[in-house]
DSSP file (Angstrom, degrees, kcal/mol; ACC not computed):
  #  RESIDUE AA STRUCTURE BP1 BP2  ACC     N-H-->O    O-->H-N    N-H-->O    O-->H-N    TCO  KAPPA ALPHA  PHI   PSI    X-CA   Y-CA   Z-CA
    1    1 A X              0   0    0      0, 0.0     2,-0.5     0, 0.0     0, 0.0   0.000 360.0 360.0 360.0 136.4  135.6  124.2  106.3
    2    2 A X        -     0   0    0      1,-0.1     2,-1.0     0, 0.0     0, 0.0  -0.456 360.0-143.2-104.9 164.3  132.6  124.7  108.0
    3    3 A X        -     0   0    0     -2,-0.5     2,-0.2     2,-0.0    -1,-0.1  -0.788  14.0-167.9-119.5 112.0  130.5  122.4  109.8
    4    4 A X        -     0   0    0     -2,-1.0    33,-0.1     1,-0.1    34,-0.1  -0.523  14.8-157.1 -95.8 166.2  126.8  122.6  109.7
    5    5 A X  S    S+     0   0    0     -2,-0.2    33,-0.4    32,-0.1     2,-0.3   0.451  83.0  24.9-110.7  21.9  124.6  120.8  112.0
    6    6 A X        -     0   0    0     31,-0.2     2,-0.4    33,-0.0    33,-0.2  -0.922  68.1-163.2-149.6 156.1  121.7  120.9  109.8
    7    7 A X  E     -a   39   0A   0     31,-2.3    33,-1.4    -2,-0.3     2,-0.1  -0.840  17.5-136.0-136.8 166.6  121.2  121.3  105.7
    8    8 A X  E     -a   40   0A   0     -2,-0.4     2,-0.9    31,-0.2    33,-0.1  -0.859  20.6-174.6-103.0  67.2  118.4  122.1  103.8
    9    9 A X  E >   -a   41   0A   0     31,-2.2     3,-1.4    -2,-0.1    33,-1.0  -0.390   2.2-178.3 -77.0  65.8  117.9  120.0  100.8
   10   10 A X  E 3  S-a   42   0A   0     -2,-0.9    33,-0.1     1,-0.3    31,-0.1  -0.474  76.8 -18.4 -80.9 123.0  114.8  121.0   98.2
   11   11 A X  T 3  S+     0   0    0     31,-2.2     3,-0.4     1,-0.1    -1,-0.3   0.664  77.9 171.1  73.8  21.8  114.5  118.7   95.4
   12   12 A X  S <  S+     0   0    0     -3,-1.4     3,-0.1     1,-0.2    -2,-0.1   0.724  72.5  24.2 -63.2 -21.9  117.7  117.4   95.7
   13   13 A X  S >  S+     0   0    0      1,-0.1     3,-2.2     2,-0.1    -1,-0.2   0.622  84.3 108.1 -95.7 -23.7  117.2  114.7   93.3
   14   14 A X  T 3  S+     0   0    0     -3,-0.4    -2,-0.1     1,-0.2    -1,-0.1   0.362  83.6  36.5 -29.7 -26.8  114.7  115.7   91.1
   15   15 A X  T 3  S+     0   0    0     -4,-0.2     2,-0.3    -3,-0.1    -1,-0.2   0.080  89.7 101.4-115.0  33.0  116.6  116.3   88.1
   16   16 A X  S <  S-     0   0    0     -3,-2.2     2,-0.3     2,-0.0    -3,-0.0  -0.642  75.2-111.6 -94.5 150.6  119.2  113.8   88.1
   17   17 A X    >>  -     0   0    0     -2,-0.3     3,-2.4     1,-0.1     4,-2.1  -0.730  44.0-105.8 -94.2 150.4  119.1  110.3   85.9
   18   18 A X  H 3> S+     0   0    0      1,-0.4     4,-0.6    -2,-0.3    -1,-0.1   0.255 123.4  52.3 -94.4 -10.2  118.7  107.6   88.2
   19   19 A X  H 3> S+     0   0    0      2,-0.1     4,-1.1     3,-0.1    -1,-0.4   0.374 115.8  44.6 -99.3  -1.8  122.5  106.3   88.0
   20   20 A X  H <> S+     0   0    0     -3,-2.4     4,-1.9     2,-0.2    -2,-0.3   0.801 117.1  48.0-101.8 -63.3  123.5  110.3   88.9
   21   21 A X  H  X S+     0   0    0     -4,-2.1     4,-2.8     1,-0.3     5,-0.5   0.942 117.3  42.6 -39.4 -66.2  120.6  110.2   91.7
   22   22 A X  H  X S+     0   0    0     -4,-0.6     4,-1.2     1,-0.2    -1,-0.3   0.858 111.0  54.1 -19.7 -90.9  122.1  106.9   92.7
   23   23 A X  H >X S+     0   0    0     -4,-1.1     4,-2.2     1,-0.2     3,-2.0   0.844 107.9  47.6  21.1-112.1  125.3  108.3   92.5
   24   24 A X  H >X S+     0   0    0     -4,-1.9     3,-3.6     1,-0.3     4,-0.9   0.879 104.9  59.0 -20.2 -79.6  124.7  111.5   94.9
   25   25 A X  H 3X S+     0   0    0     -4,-2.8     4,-1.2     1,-0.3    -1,-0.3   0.561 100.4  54.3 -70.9  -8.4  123.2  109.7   97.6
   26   26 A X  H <X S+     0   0    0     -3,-2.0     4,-0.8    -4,-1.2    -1,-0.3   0.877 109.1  45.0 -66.5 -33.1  125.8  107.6   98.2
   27   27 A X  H <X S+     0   0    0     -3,-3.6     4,-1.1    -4,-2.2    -2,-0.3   0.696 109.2  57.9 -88.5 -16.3  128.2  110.4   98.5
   28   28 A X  H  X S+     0   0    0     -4,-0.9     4,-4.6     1,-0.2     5,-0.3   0.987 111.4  48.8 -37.7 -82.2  125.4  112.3  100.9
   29   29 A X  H  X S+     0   0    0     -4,-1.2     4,-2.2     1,-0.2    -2,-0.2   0.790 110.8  42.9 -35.5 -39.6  125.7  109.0  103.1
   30   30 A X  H  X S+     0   0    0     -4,-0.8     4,-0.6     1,-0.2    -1,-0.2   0.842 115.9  50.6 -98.7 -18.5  129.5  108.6  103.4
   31   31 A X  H  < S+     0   0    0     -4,-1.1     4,-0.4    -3,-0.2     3,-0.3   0.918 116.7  44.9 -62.9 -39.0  129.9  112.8  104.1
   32   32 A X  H >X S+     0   0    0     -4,-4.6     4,-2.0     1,-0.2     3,-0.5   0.851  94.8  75.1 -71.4 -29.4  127.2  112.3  106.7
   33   33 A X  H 3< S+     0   0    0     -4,-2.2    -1,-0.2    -5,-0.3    -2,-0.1   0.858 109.0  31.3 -55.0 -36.8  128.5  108.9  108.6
   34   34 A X  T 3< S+     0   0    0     -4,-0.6    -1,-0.2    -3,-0.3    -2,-0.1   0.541 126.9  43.9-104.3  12.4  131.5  110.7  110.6
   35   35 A X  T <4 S-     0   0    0     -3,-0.5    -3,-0.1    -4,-0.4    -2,-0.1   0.919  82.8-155.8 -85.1 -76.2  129.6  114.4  110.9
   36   36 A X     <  +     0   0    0     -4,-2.0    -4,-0.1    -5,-0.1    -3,-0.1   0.528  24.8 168.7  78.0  23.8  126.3  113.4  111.9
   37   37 A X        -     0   0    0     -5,-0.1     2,-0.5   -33,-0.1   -31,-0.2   0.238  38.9-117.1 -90.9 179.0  124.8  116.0  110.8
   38   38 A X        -     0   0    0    -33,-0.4   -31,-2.3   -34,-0.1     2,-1.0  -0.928  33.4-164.7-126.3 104.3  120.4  116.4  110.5
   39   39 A X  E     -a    7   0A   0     -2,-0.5     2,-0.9   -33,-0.2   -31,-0.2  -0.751   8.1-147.3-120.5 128.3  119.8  116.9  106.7
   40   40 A X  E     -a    8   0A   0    -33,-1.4   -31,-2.2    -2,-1.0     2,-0.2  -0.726   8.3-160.9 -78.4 115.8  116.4  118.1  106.0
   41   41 A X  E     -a    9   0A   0     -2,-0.9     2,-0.3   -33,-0.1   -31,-0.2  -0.827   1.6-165.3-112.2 147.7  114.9  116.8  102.6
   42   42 A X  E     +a   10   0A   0    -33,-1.0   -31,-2.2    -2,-0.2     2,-0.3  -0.904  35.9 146.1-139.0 124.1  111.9  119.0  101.3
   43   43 A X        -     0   0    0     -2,-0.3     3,-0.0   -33,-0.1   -33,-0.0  -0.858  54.7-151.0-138.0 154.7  110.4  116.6   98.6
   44   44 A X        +     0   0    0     -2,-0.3     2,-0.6     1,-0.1    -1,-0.0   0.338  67.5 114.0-134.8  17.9  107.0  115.5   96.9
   45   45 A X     >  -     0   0    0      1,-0.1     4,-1.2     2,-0.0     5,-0.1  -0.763  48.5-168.3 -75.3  84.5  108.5  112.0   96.2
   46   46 A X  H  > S+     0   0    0     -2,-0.6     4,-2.1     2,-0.2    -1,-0.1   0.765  89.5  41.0 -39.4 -60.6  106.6  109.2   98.3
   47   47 A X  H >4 S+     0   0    0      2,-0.3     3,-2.4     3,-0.2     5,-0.3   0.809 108.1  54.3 -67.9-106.0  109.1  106.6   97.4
   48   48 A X  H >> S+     0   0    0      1,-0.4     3,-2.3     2,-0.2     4,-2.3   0.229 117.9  48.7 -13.4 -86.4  112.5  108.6   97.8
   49   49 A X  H 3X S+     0   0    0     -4,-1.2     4,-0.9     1,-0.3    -1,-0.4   0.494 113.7  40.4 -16.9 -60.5  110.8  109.2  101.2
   50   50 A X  H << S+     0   0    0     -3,-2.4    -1,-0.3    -4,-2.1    -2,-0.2   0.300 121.2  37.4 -67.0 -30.5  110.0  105.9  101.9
   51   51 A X  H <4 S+     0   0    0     -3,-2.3    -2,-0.2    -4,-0.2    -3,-0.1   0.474 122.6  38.4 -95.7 -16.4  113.3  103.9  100.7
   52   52 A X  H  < S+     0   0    0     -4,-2.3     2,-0.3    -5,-0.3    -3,-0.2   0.913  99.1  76.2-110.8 -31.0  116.0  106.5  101.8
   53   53 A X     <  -     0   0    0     -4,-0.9     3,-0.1    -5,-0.4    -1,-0.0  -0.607  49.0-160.8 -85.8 144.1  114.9  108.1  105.3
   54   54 A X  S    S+     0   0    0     -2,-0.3     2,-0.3     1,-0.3    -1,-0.1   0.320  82.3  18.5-103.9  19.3  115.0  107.0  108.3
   55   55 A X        +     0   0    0      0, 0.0     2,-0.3     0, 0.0    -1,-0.3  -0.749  67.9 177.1-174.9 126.1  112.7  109.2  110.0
   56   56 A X              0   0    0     -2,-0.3    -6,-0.0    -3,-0.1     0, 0.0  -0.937 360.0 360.0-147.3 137.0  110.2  111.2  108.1
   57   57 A X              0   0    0     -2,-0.3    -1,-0.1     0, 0.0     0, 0.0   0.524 360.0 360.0-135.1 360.0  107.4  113.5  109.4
């Protein structure tokens, strides 16, 4: 399997229903806790921005 040290997400939630969205980002979180990996969101959602990252520039 390979192991990136970066993704590229665009949109990644945008057409999901909000229990799928939900969903998703959990499973984002619990793939990412023992990689560490640096996951790029490219988004034009203020909130999703604003509750879910922990650095945004």
């Amino acid at each position: 399997m390979l192991q990136p040290t970066f993704l590229l997400l665009k949109e990644p939630f945008c057409a999901l229903e909000e229990i799928t969205r939900e969903q998703i980002k959990e499973h984002l979180l619990a793939i990412h806790a023992p990689q560490r990996w640096t996951a790029f969101f490219v988004t034009h959602s203020v909130v999703m921005v604003s509750r879910h990252l922990h650095t945004a520039m």
